[in-house]
C-alpha positions, 0 to 999 in steps of 0.5 A: 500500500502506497503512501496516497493510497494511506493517507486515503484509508486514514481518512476514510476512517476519520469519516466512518467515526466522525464524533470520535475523531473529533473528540481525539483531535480537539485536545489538539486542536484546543493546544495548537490553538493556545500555542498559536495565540501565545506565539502570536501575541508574544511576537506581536509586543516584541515586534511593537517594542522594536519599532517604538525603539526604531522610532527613537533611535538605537543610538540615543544615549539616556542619562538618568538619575538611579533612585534604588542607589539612595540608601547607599548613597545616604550610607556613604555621606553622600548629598547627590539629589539627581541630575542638575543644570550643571551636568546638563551644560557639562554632557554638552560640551562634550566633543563626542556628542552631536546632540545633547538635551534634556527634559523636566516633567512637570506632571499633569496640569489644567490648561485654559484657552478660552474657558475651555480647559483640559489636562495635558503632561506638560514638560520642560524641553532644550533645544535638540529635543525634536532630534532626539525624540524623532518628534515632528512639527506640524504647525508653526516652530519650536523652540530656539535656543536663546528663547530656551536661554531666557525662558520665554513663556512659550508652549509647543502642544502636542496633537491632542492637545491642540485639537482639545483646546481649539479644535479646528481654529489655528493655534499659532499665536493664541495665548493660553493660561498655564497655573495662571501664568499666560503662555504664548502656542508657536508650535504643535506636534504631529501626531505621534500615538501612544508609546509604551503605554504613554500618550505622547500627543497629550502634551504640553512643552516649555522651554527648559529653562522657563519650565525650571525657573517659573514653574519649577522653582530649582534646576534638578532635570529628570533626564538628559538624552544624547546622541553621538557623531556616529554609532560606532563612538557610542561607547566612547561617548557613554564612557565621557558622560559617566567620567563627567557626572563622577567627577560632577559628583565625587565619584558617587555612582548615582546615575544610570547612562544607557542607550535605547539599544541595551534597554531594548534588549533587556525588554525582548529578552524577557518578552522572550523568556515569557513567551517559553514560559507560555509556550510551555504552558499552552504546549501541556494541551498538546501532550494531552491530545497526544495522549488521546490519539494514543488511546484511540489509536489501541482503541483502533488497533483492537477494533480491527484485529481481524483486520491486521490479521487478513492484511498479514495473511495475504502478505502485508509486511510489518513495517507496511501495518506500522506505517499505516497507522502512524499516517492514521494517527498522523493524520489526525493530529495534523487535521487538529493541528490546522483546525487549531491553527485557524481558530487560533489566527481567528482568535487573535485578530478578535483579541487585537480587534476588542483591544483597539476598541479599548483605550488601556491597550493604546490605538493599536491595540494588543498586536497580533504577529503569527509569522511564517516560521511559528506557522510552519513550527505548529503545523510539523509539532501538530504532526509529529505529536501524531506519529509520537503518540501513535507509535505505541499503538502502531507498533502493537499492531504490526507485531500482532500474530497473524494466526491470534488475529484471525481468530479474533472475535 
């Protein structure tokens, strides 16, 4: 019997016992499915953490100050309250780097534009900003550096910002209140979207120094960002920036200074380990519906004893019994396995469907990525759980005597 004429016996006899074998393959089904939506949905967060970084680039340089180094630092004398002005202005004039700047949150605050108010993240930014963040104006300018130096009261909005206060009236020199304080709009944002669970377009910011001096009151920064000449002196540059801050501050290692590229690593590495961790969890449905083939398939090979035995006395080999009920069991598990393949596709797109339709889960939802190679992975595991688990059964019916077969009743 050759291999077509096989898989069309398997197949013949799926469709002689319908509910039965569907019943053995939905433990199948139901673990490739889960399999499918894990993968999926773990490719999906890594791929969209990618491109968050993309956007930013790989070789922007993150200075921050490291709050867990406080009770050490209060152990060792130490008075380092985080970054400052002053590391700002000495990381700039460093000759490694290309772009230097630095932000100060100021938290969520009302702003008021003709009775009409809304809450917006409002910040306090200096000029390379726009660089480093790959931030695009939309309308109007931003800041320049010595409107930055005096601390003009000054806003750049972000998108939704803008299209809150005024809708589709023209923002671009219209003066808004701000903690009371009047603030002149020269600028708004393209729309960015929400990034890492943050929503960049509802944004309002100042200039650093009007930001630190009006609404502030000190000159501590929440952290710097700078870019080298070219990737390659990245290294070079993190080295200047931390043998700045240590000289800055007495040699206390209070600060954190990274580049986007090994803090994205990090992040997929544990989105990684997740995804097995998953994968292993939603794999135990697998080994259950292998199980069940496995006890269908004795169930099969006792129920057609006679079978066997007639197909040995007219001169079937063993190997030729063992291979047709490997291709039964075969069959049935890779059946399972494209039903739940599709099932599983379906499933995810309405799960990153539902969650566009949720604000918690930003606008573009939980993203659902199936690629080809966890395709071609689940469909060759759904298969090969099939002849794992039929082996036993299989091997039972080839070594049956032919004589014991015939007879048996």
């Amino acid at each position: 019997m050759g291999l077509i004429e096989s898989i069309k016996v398997a197949l013949d006899t799926l469709r002689a016992h319908k509910l039965r074998s569907f019943l053995t393959m939905l433990g199948v089904i139901i673990g490739v499915m889960a399999v499918v939506v894990m993968v999926a949905l773990i490719e999906g967060a890594r791929a969209s953490v990618i491109e968050e970084f993309e956007k930013l680039g790989s070789d922007v340089i993150i200075v921050a100050y490291d709050p867990s180094e406080r009770l050490r630092r209060e152990e060792r004398g130490g008075t380092v309250e985080g970054l400052t002005l002053q590391d700002f202005v000495a990381i700039r004039s460093l000759d490694t780097l290309r772009v230097v700047t630095a932000e100060r949150g100021l938290g969520e605050k009302e702003i008021i534009y003709q009775g009409e108010k809304v809450r917006a993240t409002v910040t306090g930014v200096a000029d390379g900003y726009l660089t480093a963040r790959a931030l695009e104006i939309a309308q109007g300018r931003f800041f320049e550096p010595r409107e930055i130096e005096a601390g003009e009261k000054l806003a750049v909005l972000g998108y939704e910002t803008a299209q809150r206060l005024f809708g589709r009236r023209d923002p671009i020199g219209q003066d808004i209140l701000l903690d009371g304080t009047q603030v002149r709009v020269i600028g708004v944002l393209k729309k960015r979207g929400r990034a890492f669970g943050e929503d960049q377009d509802n944004a309002l910011y100042l200039p650093l120094n009007a930001a630190l001096r009006r609404w502030a009151g000190d000159e501590q920064l929440s952290v710097i960002f700078a870019m080298p000449h070219s990737r390659e002196q990245t290294t070079a540059a993190m080295d200047a920036i931390w043998e700045t801050l240590m000289r800055l501050h007495h040699n206390q290692p209070d600060f954190r200074v990274d580049t986007l590229e090994s803090i994205l690593q990090a992040i997929t590495r544990v989105i990684s380990l997740f995804g097995v961790l998953l994968g292993g969890i939603a794999g135990l449905a697998l080994l259950v519906g292998g199980i069940g083939i496995m006890n269908i398939m004795l169930v099969s090979v006792t129920e057609r004893t006679r079978e066997i035995g007639l197909r040995k006395a007219v001169g079937a080999r063993k190997e030729q019994i063992l291979l047709q009920f490997l291709i039964e069991s075969a069959t049935l598990a890779t059946i399972g396995g494209l039903i739940g393949m599709a099932l599983g596709w379906g499933f995810g797109e309405g799960i990153e469907w539902l969650t566009k339709q949720s604000d918690a889960f930003g606008e573009n939802g939980l993203s659902f990525y199936f690629p080809l190679w966890a395709a071609v992975g689940a469909f060759l595991f759904s298969a090969s759980v099939g002849v794992v688990f039929g082996l036993y059964p299989a091997w039972r019916a080839a070594n049956l005597d032919p004589i014991v077969a015939l007879r048996y009743e």
